[in-house]
LUMTI-284677 format. One record per residue: residue in one letter; y negated, x, z of N, C-alpha, C in turn. Coordinates in steps of 0.001 Angstrom, whole numbers, plus 500000, padded with zeros to 6 digits. Each point is the difference from the previous one (the first is absolute). Example, Ala and Ser with C-alpha at 12.3 -4.5 7.8 and 13.67 -1.06 7.14 Angstrom:
! residues 2
A505690513190507800498810499110500000498800500900500000S498950499650499280498810500820500060498910499230500730
! end
This chain:
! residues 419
X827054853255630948501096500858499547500936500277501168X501172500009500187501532500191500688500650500741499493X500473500937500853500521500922499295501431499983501494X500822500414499560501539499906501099500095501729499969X499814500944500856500562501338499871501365500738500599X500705500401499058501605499866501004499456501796500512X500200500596501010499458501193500659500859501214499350X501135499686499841501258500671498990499335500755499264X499352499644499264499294500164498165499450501617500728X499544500117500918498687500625500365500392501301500637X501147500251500015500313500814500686499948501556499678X499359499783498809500269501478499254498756500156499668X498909499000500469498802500418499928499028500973500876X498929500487499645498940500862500988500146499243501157X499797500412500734499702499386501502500723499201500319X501079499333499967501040499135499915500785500278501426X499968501380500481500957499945500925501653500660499491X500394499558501211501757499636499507500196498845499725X499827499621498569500607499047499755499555498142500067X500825499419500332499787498687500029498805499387500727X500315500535501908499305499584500749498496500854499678X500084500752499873498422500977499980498845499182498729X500547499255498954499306499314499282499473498797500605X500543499582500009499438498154500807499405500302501137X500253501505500955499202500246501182499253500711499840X499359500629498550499093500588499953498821499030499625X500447498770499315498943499124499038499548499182501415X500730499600501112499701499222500564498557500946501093X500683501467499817499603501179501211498457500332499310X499664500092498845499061499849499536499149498783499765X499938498958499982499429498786500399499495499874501279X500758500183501343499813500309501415498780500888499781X500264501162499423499318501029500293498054499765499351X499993499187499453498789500004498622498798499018501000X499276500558500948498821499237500459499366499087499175X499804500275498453499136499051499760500736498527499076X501134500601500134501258498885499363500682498926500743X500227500659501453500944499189500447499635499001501116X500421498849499182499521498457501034500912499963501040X501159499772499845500461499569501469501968500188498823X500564500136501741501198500443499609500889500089501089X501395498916499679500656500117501064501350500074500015X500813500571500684500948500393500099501424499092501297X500509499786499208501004498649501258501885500096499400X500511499398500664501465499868500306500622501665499421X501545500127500090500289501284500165501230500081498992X500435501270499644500330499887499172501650500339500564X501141500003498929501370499205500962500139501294500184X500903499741501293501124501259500305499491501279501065X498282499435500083498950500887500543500180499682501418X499435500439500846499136499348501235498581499552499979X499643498637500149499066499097499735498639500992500464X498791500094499875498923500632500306499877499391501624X498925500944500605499346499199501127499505499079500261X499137499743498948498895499232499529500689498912498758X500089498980500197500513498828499137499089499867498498X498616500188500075499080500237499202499151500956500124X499226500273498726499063500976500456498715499932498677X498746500054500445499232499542498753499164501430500051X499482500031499124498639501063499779498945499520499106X498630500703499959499145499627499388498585501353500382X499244499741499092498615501124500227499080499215500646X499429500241500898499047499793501005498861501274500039X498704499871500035499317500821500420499428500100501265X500149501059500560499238500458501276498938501070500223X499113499600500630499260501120500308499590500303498300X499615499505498711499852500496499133501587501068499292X500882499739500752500921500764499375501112499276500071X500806499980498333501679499265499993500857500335500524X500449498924500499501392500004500912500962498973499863X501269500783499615501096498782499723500311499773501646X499855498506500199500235499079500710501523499715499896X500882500280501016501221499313500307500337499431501146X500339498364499292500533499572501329501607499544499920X500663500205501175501702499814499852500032498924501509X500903499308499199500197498703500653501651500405500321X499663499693501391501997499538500976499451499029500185X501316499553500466500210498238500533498953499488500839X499018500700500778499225499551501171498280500027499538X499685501282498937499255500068499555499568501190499082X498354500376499654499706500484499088499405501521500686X500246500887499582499711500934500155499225501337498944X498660499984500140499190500781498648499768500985500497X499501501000498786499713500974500405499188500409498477X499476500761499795498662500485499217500292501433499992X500415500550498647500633501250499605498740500615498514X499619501578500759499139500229498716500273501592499489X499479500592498885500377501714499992500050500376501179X500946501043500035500793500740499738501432499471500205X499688498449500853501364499759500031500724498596499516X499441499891499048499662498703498883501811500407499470X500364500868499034501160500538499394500881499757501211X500166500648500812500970500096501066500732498718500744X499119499002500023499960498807500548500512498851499008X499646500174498671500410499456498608501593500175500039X500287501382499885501350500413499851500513499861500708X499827499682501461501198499518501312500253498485499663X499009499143499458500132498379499789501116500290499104X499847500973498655501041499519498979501088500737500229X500244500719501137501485500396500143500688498820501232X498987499196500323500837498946500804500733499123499205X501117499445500344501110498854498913499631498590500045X498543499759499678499850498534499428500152499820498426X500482498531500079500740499947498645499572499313498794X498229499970500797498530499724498729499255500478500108X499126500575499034498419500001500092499245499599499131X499412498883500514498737499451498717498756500387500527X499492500276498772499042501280500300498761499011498856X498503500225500186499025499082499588499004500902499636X499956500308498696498701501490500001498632498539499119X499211500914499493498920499204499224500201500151498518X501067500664499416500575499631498768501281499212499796X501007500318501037501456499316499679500191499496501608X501493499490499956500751499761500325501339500446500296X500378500956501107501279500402500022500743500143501272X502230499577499231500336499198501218501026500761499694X500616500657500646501393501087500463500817499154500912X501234500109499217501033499411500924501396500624499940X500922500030501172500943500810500158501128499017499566X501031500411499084500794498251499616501376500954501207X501446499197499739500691500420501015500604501086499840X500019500448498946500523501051499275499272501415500750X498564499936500544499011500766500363499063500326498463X500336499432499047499294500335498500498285499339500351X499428500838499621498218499677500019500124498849498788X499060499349500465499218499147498590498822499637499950X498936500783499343498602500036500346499603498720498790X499026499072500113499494499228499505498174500427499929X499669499931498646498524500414499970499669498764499120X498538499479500539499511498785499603498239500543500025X499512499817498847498638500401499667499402498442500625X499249500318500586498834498915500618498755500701500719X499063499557500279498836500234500372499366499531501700X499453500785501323499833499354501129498995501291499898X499420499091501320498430501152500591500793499974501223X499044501383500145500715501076501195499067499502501189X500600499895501206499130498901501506499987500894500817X498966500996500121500332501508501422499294499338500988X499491498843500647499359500360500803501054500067501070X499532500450501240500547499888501107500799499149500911X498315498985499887500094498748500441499652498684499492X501434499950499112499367498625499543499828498874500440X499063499567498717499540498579501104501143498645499899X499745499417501068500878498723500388499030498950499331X500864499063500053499420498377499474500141499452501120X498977499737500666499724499231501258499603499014499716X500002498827500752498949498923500335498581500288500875X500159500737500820499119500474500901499757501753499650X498796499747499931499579501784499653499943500580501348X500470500878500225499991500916501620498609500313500272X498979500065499121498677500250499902498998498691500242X500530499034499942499162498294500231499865500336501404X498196500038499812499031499982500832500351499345501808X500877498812499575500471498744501067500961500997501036X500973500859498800501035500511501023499469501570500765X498764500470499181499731500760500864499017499855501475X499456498709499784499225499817501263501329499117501230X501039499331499323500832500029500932501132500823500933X499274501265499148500880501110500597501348500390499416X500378499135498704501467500338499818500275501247498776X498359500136499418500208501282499075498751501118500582X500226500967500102498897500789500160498433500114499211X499205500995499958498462499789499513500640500858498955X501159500299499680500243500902498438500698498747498744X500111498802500830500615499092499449501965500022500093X500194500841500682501593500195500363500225498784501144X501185499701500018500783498921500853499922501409500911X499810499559501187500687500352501341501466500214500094X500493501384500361501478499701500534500500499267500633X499328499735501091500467498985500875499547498946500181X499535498993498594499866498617499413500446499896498900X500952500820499244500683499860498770500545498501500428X500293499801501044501169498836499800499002498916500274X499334500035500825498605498559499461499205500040498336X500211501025499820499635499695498754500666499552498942X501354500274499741500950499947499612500302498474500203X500080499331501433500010498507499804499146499148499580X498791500510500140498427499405499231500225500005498665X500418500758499148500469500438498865500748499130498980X501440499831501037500917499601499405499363498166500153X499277499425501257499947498798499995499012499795498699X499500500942499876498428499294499160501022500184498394X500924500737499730500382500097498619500642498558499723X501030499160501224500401499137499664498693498352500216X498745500309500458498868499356499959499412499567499111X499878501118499233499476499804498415500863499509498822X500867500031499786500809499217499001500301498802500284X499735499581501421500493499031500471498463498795500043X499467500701500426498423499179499636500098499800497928X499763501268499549499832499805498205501054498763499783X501299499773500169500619498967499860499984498297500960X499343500396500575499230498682500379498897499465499239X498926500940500012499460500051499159500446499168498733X500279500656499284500927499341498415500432498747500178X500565499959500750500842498217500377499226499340500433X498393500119500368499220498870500105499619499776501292X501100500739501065499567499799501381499164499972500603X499247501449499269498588500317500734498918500209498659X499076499084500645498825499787498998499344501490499593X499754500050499142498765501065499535499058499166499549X498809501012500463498461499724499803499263499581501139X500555500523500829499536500086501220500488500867500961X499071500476501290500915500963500701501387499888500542X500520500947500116501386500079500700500246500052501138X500517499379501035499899499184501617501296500830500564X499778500710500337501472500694501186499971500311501185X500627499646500979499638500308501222501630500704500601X499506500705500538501107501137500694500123499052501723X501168499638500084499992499205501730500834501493500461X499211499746501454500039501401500460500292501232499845X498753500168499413499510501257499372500450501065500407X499372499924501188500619501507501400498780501135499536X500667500851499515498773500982499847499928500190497947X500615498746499619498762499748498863500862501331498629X500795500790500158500969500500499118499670499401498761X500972499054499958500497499105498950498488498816499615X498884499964500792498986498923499667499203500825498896X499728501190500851499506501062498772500684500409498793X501221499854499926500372501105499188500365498730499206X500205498774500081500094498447498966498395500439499452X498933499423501013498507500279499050499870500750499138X500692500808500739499667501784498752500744499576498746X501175499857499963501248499650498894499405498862499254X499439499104500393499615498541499371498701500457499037X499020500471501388498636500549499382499814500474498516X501084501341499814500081500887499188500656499341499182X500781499039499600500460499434498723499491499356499665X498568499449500447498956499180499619499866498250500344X500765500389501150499777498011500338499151500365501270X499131498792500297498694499744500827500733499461500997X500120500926501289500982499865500746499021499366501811X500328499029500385499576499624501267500849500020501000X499920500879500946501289500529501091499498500010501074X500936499142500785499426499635501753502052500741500199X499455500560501470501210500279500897499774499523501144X500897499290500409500081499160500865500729501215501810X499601500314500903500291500149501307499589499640500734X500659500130501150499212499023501422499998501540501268X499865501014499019500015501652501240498448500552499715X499070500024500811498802500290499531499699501546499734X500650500857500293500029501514499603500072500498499040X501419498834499229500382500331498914498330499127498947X500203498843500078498706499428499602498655501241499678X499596500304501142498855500702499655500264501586499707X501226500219499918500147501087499368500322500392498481X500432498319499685500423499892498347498224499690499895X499338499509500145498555499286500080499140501390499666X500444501079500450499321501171500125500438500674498514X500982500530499716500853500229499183499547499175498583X500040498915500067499570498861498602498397500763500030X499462499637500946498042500405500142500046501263498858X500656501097500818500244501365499355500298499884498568X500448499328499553500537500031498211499346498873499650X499182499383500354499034498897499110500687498873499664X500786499520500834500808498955499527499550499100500544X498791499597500963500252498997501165499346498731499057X499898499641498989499705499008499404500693499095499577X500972500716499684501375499093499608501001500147500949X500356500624501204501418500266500924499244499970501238X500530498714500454499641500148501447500935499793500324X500279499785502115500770499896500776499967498864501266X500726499487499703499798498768501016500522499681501259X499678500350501190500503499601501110500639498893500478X501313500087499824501305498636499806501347500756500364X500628498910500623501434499911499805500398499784499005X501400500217499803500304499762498418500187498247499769X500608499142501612500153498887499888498810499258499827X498610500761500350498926499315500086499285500104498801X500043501110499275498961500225498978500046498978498879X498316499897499849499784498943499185499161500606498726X500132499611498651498754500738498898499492498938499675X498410500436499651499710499304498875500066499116498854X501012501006499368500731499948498790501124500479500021X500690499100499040501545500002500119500287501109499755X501081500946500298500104501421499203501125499928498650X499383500581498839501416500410499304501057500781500768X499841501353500934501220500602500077499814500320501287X501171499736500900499954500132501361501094500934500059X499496501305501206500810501227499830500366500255501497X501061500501500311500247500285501533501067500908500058X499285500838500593501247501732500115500021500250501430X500953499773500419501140500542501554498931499231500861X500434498688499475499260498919501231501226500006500735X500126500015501536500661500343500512500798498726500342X501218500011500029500985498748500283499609498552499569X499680499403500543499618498822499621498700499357499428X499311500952500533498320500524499163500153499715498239X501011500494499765500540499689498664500489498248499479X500291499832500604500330498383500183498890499690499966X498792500465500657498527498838500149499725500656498915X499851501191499632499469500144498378500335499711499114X501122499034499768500639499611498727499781498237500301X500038499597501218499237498916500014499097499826499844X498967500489500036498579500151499952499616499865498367X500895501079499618500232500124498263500061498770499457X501143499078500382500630498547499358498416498931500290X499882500312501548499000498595499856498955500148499429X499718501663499257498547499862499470500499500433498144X501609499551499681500436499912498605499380500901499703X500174501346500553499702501208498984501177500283499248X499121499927498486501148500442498766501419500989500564X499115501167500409500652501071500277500128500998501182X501103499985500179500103500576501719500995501118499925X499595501474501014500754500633500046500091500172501281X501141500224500829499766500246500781501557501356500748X499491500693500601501235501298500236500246500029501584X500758499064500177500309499404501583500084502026500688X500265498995501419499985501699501213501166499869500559X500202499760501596501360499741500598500039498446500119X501410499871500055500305498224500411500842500189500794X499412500035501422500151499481501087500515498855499896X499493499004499352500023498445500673501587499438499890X500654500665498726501125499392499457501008500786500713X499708501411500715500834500765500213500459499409501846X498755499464500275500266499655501575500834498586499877X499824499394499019501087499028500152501550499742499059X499936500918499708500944500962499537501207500337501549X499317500560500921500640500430500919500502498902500514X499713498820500120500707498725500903500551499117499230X500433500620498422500727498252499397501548500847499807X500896498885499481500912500244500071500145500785498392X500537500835499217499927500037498554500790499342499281X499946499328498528500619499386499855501456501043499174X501270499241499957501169500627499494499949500121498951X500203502078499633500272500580500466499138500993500925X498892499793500115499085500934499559499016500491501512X501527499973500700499398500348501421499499501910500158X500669500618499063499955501475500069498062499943499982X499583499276498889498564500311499974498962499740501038X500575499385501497499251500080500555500772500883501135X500875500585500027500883500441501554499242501205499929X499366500968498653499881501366500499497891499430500180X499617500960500691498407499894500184499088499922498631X500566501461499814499654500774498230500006498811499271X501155499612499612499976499069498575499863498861500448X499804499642501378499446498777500225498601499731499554X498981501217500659498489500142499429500283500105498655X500701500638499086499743499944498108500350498342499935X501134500167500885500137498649499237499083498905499763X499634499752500981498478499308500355498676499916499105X499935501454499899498877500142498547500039499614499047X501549499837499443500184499824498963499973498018499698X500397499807501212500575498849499971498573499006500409X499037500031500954498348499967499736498948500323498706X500752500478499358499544499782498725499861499665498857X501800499712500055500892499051499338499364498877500396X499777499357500921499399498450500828498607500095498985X499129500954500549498601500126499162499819499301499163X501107500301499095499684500104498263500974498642499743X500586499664500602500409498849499799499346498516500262X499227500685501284498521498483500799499369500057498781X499556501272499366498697500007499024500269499427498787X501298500135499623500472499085498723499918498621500336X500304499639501353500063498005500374498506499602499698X499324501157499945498350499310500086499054500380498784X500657500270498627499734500335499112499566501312499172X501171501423500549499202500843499717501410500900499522X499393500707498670501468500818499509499817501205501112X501140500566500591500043501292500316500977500753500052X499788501611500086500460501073499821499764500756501014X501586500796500255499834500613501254500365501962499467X499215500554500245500044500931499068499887501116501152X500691501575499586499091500895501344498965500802498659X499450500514501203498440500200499431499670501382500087X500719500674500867499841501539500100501649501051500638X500118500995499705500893499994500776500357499968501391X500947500527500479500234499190501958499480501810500143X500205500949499692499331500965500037498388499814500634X499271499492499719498852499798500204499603499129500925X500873498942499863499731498972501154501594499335499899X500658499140501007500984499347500112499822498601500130X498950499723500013499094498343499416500193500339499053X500549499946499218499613500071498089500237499162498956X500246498816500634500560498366499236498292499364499782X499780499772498261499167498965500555500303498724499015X499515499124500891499514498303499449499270499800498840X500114499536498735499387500454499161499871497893499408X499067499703500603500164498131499404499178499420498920X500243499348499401499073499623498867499710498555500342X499336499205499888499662498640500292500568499308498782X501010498929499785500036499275498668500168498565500489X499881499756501085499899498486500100501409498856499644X500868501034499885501337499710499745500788498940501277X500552499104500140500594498815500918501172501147500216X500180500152501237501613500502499966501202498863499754X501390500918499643501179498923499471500665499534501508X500773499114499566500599499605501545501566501439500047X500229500677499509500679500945499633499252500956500989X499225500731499594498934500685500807499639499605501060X499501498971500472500029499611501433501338500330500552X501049499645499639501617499364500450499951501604500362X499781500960499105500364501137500676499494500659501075X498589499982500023499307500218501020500323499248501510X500655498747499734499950499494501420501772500542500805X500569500173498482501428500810500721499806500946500626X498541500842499041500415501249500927499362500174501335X499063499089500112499464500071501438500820499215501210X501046498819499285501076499412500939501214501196500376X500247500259498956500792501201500421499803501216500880X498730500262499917499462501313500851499617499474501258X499821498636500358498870499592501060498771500376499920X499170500333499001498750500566500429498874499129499205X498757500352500287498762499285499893499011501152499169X499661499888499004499653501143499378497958499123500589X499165500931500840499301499711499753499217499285499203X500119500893498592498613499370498419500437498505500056X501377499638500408500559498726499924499154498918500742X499808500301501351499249498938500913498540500247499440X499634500741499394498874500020499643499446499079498748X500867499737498955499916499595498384501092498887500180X501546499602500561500760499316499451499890498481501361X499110500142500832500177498436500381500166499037499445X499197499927499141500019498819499006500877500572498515X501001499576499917500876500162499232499034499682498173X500248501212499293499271499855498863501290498983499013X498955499448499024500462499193498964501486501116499245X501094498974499936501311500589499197500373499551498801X500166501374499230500635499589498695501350500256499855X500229498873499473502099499963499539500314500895499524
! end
């Protein structure tokens, strides 16, 4: 049921006020006010002729604390959010300062209707009431949809959540990149998966090349574990501290049957068995280059990898000439180093296509958290590159003067070309 209410009509009613405005701000002022009614409700843009509010938006909702209701408001300026948690005696007081400010909506969300006040230019109210049905959400703190539970056993013996199961303040942002890599991990394995790449019915082969202190080796096991594939995980370092301290750590959570650690370089390490998914986070400069080679010669389906600094492209960067026009990008320091990153990774993903592999260069978390935040995302398809694709790749390295590492590593021998 819809019902359109012009505020006019109402003016000669009980409680009405003076008039026009006192109707539509009483229906809306009572909704606000009703703890066990009101879902969420917000208030935005301004109405003409006014001076705009402080606050660009502003939402509310019932939250419980301490066993007792409290309308929750938060008001958003340009920079951010600002809440605050309002209860008797000064619940009314706080209601009525929002609706004497000049925003020029409020849609308002109770657990019977629907209602949306708007100021047209005239300043005339026009309240809209829409019967529908929602459950009321007080908690405090609601829960997030993670990939990683802040409570997995792995992250509290690595120190990054406490023994209450809380993230650490000051590892939000390692966790946060563990997080974000493993969300784009898993869809990216399930669709390999599907396309045939990687066999099922047998265990799952991943090896982390330099591990370091094992973050991301654990928190793949954990992620893989728990969606139910039979996961076999070696991390590959050549630092023995880190080694027997991830060694200690795995012991501690019962993992050491399936995740070990292997004392290797990344150029050296050798498996067993081929791996489905080869993973490498802030291998440092060119470390990254041997892990994506390493990847190709052992045709793992699937490779991710979230490069660190590139040095290599940036030092020879400094001694070529640039080509015309495009000398500005190397004259200042600053955008000489971006430039570089960008342009080392561009090379990446272009070697990895000559040698049969789709890829995607995606960021993975925000620069907030880390400023590495590009990663390599390759699929194996066995695809011939075109002579198109080569042609471009070799312009752009004639043009720049440079030698992209992964190159001397994978392109000596020039792969088979398609027209």
């Amino acid at each position: 049921m819809q019902a359109d209410v012009d505020p006019e009509r109402t003016s000669g009613e009980p409680g009405a006020g003076s008039g026009a405005e006192s109707g539509a701000r009483d229906v809306i002022r009572a909704a606000l006010l009703d703890p066990a009614g009101l879902v969420r409700a917000v208030a935005s843009g301004r109405r003409r002729g006014l001076e705009p509010p402080h606050y660009q938006r502003v939402e509310l909702r019932c939250v419980d604390l301490k066993g007792v209701r409290h309308l929750q408001i938060t008001e958003y300026d340009v920079r951010q959010a600002h809440t605050r948690n309002v209860a008797d005696p000064d619940l009314e007081k706080a209601v009525d300062e929002l609706l004497d400010l000049p925003y020029g909506t409020w849609h308002v969300e109770t657990t019977a209707e629907t209602l949306r006040l708007r100021y047209t230019k005239k300043g005339k109210e026009l309240l809209h009431r829409q019967a529908d049905s929602r459950e009321q959400e007080t908690s405090h703190d609601r829960a997030k949809q993670r990939v990683l539970e802040p409570g997995a056993p792995f992250l509290i013996e690595l120190g990054i959540s406490d023994h209450h199961g809380r993230v650490k303040p000051s590892r939000q942002a390692k966790y946060k990149q563990i997080e974000e890599f493993c969300k784009l991990l898993a869809p990216a394995l399930d669709e390999a998966i599907s396309a045939g790449r990687i066999a099922t019915g047998r265990p799952l082969q991943v090896v982390d090349l330099g591990c370091g202190n094992a973050y991301l080796t654990l928190a793949a096991y954990h992620l893989l574990t728990t969606a139910g594939h039979d996961v076999r995980m070696t991390g590959i370092d050549h630092n023995p501290a880190a080694r027997n301290r991830n060694t200690r750590v795995v012991t501690a959570l019962g993992w050491q049957d399936h995740l070990r650690f292997v004392d290797a370089t990344i150029q050296a390490a050798e498996l067993d068995v081929r791996p489905d998914v080869v993973l490498a986070l802030h291998a440092c400069d060119t470390a990254t280059d041997d892990a994506l080679a390493r990847a190709v010669g052992w045709e793992a389906p699937l490779v991710l990898a979230a490069p660190c600094c590139h040095h290599d492209i940036q030092k020879q960067l400094k001694s070529v000439t640039p080509p015309a026009p495009y000398a500005l990008m190397t004259r200042y320091g600053i955008v000489r180093e971006r430039f570089a990153d960008v342009l080392t990774d561009s090379l990446r993903a272009a070697v990895l296509r000559q040698v049969g592999y789709r890829v995607e260069v995606v960021q993975f978390v925000d620069s907030q958290h880390t400023p590495r935040n590009l990663l390599l995302r390759a699929t194996r398809t066995g695809v011939q590159p075109t002579r198109d694709l080569q042609t471009e790749y070799q312009t752009l390295i004639d043009d720049w003067h440079v030698t992209p590492r992964l190159a001397q590593l994978l392109l000596t021998d020039s792969p088979e070309v398609v027209s």
